[in-house]
N, CA, C and O atoms as a GROMACS GRO file, in nm:
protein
  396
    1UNK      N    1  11.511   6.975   8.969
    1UNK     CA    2  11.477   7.097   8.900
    1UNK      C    3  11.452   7.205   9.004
    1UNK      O    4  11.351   7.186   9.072
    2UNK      N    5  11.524   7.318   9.032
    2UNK     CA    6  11.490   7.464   9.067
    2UNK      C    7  11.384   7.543   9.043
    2UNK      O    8  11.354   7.582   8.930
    3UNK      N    9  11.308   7.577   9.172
    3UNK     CA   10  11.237   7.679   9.138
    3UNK      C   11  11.218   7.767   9.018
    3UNK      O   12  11.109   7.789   8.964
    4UNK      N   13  11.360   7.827   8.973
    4UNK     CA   14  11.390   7.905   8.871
    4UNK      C   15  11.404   7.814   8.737
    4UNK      O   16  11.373   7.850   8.624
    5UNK      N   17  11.454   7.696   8.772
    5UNK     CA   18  11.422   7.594   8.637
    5UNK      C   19  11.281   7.629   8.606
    5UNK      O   20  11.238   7.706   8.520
    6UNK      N   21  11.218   7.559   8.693
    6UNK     CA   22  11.005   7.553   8.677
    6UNK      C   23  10.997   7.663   8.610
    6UNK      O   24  10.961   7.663   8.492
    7UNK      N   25  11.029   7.775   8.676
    7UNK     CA   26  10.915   7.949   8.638
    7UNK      C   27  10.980   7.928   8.478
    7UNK      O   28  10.893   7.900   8.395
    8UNK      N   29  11.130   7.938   8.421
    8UNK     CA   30  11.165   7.924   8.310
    8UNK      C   31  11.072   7.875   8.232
    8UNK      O   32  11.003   7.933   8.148
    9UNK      N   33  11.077   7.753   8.268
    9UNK     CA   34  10.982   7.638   8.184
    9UNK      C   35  10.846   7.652   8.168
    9UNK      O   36  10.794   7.605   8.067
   10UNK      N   37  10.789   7.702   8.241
   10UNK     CA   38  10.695   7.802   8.222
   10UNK      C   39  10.650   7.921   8.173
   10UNK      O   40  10.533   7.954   8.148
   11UNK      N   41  10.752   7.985   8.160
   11UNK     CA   42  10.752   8.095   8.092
   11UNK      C   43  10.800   8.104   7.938
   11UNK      O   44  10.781   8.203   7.868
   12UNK      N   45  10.860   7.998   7.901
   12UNK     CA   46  10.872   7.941   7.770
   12UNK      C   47  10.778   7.905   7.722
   12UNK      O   48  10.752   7.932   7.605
   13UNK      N   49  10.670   7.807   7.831
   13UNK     CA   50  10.592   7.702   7.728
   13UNK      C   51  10.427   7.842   7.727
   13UNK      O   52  10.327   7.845   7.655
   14UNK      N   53  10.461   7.909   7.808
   14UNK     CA   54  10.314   8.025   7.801
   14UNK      C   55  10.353   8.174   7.656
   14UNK      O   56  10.273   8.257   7.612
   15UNK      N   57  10.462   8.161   7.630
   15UNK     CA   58  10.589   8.263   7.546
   15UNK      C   59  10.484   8.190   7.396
   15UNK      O   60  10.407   8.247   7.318
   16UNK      N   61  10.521   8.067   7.406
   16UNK     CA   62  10.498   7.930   7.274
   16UNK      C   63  10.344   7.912   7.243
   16UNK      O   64  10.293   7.890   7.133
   17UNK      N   65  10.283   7.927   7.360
   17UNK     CA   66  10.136   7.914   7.319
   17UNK      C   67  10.100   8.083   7.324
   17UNK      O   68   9.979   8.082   7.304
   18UNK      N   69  10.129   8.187   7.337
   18UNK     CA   70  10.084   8.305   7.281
   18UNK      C   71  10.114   8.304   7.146
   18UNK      O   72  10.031   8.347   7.065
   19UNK      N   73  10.229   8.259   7.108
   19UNK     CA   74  10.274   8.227   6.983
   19UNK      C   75  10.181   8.208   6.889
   19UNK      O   76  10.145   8.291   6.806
   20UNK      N   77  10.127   8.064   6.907
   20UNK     CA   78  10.044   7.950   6.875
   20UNK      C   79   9.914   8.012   6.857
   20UNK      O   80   9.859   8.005   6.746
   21UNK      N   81   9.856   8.076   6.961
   21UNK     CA   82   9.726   8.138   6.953
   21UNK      C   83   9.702   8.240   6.842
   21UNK      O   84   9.603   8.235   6.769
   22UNK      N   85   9.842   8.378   6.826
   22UNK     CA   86   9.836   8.470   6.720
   22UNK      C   87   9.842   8.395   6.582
   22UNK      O   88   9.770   8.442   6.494
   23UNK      N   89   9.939   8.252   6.543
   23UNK     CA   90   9.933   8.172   6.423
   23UNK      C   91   9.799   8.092   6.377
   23UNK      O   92   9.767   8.046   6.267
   24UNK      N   93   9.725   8.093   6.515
   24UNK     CA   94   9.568   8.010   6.455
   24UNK      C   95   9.422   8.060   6.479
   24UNK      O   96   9.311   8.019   6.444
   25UNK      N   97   9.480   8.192   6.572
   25UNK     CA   98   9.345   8.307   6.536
   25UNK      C   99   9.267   8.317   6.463
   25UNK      O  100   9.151   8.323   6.503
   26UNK      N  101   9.295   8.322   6.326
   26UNK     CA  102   9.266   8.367   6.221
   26UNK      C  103   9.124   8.253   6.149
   26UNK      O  104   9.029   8.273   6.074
   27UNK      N  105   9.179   8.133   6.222
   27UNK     CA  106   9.139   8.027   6.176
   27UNK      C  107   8.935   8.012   6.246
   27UNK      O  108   8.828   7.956   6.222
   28UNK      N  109   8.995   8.099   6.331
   28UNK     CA  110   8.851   8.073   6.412
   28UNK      C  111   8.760   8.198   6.418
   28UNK      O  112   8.805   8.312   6.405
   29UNK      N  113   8.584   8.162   6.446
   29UNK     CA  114   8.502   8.278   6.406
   29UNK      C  115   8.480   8.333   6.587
   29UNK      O  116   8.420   8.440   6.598
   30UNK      N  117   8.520   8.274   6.701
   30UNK     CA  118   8.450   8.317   6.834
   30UNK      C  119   8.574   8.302   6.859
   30UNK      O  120   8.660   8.246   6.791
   31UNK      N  121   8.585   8.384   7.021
   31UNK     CA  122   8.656   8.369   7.124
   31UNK      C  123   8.594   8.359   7.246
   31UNK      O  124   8.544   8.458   7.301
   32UNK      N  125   8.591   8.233   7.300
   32UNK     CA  126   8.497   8.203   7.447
   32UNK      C  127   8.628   8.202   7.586
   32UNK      O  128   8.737   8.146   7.585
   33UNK      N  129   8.576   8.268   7.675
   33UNK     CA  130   8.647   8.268   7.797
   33UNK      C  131   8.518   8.219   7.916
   33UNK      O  132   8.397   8.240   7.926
   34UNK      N  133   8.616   8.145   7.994
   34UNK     CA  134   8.529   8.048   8.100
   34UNK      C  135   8.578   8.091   8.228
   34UNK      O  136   8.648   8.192   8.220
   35UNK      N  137   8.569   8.063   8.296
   35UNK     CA  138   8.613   8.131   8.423
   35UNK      C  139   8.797   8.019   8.453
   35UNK      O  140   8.904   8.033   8.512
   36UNK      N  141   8.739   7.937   8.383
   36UNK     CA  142   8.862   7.838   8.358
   36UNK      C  143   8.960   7.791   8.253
   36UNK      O  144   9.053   7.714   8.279
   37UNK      N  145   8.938   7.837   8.139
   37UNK     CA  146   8.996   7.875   8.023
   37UNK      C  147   8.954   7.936   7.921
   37UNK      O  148   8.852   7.995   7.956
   38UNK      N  149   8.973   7.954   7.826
   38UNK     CA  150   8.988   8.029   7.719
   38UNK      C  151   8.971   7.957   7.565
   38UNK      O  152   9.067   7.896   7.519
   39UNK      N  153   8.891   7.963   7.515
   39UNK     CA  154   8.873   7.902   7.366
   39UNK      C  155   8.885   7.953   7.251
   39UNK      O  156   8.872   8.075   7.250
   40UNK      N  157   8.907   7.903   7.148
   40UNK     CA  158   8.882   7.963   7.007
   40UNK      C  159   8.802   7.843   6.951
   40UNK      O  160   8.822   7.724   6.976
   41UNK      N  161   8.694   7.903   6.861
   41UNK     CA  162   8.590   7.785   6.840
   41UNK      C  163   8.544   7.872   6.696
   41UNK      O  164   8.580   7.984   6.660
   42UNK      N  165   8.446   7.767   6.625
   42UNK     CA  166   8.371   7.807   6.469
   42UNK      C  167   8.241   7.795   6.515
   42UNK      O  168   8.165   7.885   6.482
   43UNK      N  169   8.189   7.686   6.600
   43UNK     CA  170   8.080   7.781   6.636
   43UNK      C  171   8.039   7.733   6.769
   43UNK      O  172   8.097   7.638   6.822
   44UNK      N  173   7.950   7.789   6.821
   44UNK     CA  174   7.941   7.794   6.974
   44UNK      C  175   7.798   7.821   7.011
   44UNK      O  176   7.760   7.934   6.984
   45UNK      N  177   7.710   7.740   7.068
   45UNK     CA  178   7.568   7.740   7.137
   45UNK      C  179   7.600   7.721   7.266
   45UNK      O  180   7.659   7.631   7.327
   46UNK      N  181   7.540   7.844   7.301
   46UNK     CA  182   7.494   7.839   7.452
   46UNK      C  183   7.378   7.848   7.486
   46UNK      O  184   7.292   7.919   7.432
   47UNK      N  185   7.355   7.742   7.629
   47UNK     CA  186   7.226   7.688   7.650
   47UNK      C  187   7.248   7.753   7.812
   47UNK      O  188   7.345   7.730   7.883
   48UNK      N  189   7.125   7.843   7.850
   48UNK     CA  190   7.106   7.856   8.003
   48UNK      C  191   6.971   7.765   8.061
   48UNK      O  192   6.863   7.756   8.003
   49UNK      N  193   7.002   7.717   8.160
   49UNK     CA  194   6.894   7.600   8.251
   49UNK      C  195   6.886   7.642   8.398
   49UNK      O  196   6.965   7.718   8.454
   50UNK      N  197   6.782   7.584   8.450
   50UNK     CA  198   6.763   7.602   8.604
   50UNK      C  199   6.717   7.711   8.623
   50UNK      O  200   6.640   7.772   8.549
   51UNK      N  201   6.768   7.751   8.743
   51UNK     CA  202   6.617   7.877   8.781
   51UNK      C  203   6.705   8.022   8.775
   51UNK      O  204   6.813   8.048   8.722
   52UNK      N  205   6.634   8.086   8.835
   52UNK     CA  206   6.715   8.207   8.791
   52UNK      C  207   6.812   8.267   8.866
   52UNK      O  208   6.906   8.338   8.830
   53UNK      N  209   6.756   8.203   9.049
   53UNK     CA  210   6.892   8.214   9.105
   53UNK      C  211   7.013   8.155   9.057
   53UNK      O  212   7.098   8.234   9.015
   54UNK      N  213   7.034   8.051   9.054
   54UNK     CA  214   7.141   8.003   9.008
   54UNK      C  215   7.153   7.915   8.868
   54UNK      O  216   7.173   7.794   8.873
   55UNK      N  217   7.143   7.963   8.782
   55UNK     CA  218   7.137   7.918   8.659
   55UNK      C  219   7.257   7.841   8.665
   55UNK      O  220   7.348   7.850   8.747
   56UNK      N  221   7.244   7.740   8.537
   56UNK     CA  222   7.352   7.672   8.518
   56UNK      C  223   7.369   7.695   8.329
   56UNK      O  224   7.285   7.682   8.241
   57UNK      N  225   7.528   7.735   8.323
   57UNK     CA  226   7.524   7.779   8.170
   57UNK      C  227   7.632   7.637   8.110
   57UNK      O  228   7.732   7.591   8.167
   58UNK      N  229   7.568   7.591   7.973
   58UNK     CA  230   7.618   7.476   7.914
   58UNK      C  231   7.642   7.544   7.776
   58UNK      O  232   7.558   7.574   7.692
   59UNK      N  233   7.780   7.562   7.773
   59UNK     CA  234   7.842   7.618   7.644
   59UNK      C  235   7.892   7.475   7.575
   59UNK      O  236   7.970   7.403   7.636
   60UNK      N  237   7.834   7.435   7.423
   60UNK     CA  238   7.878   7.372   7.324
   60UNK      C  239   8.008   7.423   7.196
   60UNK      O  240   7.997   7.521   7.122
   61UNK      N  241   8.076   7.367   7.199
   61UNK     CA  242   8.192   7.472   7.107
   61UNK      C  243   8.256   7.354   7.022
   61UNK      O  244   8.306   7.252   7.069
   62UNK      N  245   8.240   7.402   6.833
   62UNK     CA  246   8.291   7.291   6.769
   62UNK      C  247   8.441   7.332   6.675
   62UNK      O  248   8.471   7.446   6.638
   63UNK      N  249   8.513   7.221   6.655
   63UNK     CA  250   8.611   7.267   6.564
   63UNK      C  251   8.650   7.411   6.686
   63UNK      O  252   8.622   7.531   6.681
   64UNK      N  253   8.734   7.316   6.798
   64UNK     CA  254   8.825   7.440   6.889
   64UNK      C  255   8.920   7.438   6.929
   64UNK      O  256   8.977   7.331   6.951
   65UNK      N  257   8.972   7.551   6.952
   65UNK     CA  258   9.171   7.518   6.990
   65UNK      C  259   9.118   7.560   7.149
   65UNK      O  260   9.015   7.623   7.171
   66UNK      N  261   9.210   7.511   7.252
   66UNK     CA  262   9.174   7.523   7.430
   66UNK      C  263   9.340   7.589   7.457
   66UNK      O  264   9.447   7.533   7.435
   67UNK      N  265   9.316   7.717   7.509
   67UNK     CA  266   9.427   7.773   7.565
   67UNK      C  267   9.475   7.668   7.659
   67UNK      O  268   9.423   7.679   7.771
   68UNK      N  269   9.540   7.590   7.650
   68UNK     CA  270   9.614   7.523   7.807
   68UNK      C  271   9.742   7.482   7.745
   68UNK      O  272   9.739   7.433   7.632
   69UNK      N  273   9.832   7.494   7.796
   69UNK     CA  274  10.017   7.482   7.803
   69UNK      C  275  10.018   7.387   7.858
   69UNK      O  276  10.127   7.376   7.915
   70UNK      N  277   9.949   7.298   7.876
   70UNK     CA  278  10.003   7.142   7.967
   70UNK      C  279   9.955   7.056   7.856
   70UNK      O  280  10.014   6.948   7.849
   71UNK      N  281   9.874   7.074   7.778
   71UNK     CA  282   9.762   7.002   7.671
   71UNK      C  283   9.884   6.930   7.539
   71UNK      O  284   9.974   7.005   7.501
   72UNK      N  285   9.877   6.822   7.493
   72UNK     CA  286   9.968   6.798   7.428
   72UNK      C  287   9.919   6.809   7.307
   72UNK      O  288  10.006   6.831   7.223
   73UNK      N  289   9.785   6.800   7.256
   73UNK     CA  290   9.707   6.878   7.123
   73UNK      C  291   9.563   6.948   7.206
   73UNK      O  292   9.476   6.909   7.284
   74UNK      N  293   9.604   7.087   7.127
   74UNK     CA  294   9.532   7.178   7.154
   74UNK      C  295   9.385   7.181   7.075
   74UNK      O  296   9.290   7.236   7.130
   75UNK      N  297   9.370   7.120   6.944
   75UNK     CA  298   9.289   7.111   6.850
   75UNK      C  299   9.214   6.982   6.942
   75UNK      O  300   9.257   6.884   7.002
   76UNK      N  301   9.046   7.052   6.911
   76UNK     CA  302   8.933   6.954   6.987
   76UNK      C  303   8.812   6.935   6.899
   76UNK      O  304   8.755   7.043   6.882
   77UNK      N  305   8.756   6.839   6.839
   77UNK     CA  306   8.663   6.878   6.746
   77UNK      C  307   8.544   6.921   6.852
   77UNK      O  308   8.485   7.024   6.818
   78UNK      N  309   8.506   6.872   6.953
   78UNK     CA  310   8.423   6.930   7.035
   78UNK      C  311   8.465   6.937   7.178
   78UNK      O  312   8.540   6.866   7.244
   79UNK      N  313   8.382   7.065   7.213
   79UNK     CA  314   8.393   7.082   7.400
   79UNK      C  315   8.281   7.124   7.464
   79UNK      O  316   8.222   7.228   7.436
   80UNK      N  317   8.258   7.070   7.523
   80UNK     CA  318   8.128   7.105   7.646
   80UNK      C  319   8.180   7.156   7.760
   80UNK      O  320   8.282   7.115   7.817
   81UNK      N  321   8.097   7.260   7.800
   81UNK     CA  322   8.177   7.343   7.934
   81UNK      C  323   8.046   7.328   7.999
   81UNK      O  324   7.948   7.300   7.930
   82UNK      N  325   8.038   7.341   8.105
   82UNK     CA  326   7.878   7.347   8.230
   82UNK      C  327   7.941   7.415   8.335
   82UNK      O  328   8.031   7.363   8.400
   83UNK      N  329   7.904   7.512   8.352
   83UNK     CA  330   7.919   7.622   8.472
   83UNK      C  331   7.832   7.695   8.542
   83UNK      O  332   7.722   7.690   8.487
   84UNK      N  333   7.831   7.766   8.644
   84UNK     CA  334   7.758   7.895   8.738
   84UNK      C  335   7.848   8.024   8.680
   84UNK      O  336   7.829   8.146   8.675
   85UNK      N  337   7.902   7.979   8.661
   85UNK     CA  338   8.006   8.126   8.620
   85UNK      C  339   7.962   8.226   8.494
   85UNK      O  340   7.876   8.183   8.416
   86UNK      N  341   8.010   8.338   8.474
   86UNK     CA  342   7.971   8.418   8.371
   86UNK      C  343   8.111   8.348   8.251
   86UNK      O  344   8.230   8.317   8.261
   87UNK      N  345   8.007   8.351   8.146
   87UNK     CA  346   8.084   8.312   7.976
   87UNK      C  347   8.071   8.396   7.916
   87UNK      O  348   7.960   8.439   7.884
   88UNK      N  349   8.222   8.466   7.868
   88UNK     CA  350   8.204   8.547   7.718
   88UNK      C  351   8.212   8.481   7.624
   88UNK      O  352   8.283   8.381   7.605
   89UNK      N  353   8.106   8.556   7.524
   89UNK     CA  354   8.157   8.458   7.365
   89UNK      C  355   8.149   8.618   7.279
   89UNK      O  356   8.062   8.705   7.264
   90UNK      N  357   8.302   8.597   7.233
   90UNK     CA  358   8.281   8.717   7.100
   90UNK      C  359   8.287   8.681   6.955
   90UNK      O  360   8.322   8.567   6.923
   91UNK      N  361   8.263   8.750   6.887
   91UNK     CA  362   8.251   8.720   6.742
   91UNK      C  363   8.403   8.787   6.687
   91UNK      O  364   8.438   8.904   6.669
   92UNK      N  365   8.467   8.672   6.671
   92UNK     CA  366   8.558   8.753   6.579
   92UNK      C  367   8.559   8.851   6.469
   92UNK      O  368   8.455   8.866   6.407
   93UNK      N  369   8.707   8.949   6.424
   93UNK     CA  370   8.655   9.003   6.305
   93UNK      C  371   8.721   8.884   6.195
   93UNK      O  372   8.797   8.789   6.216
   94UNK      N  373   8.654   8.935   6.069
   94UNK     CA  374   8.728   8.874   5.948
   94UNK      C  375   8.854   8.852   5.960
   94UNK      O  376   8.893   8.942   6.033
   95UNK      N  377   8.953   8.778   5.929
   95UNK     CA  378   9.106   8.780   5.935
   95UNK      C  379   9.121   8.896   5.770
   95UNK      O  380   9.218   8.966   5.744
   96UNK      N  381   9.027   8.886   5.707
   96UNK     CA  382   9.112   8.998   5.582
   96UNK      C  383   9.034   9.125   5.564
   96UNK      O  384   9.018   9.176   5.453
   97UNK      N  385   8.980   9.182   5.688
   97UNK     CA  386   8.942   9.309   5.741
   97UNK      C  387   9.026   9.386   5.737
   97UNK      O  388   9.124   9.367   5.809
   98UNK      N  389   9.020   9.484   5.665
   98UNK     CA  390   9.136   9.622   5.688
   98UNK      C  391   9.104   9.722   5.709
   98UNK      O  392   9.024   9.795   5.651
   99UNK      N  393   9.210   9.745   5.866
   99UNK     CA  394   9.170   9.872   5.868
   99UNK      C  395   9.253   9.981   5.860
   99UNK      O  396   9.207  10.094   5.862
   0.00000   0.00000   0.00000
């Protein structure tokens, strides 16, 4: 396989999961980003520990889809993340919000 094979194949299977993500959006109430991936989750507790220099943050996330293109099912009923890093969690809007 070619260099240019790989990037292809890559650029297909990241094409497929943007796809994937706009078809099951809807489905979920948060969007969590980690310094290492990206979630869609229904609901999500976050717990901060340790001191204040270096906290350690333990994000719980249930009923979630995990942005990753290598993953052969994306659907997780649960995920635990533990990091130093900064976590967003947003609140989705309604999927039948109009604006």
């Amino acid at each position: 396989m070619s260099s240019d094979d790989l990037e292809n194949f890559e650029a297909e299977r990241e094409l497929q999961l943007a796809q994937e993500y706009q078809d099951v959006a809807a489905m979920f109430r948060y969007a969590v980003e980690t310094e290492r991936r990206f979630y869609l989750a229904n609901d999500v507790k976050v717990t901060v520990s340790g001191d204040a220099a270096r906290p350690v943050i333990e994000v719980e996330l249930t009923d979630a889809w995990v942005w990753d293109m290598y993953r052969k099912s994306r659907f997780v009923p649960k995920v635990k993340v533990l990091t130093f890093k900064d976590v967003n969690v947003e609140e989705l809007p309604p999927a039948d919000l109009s604006i």
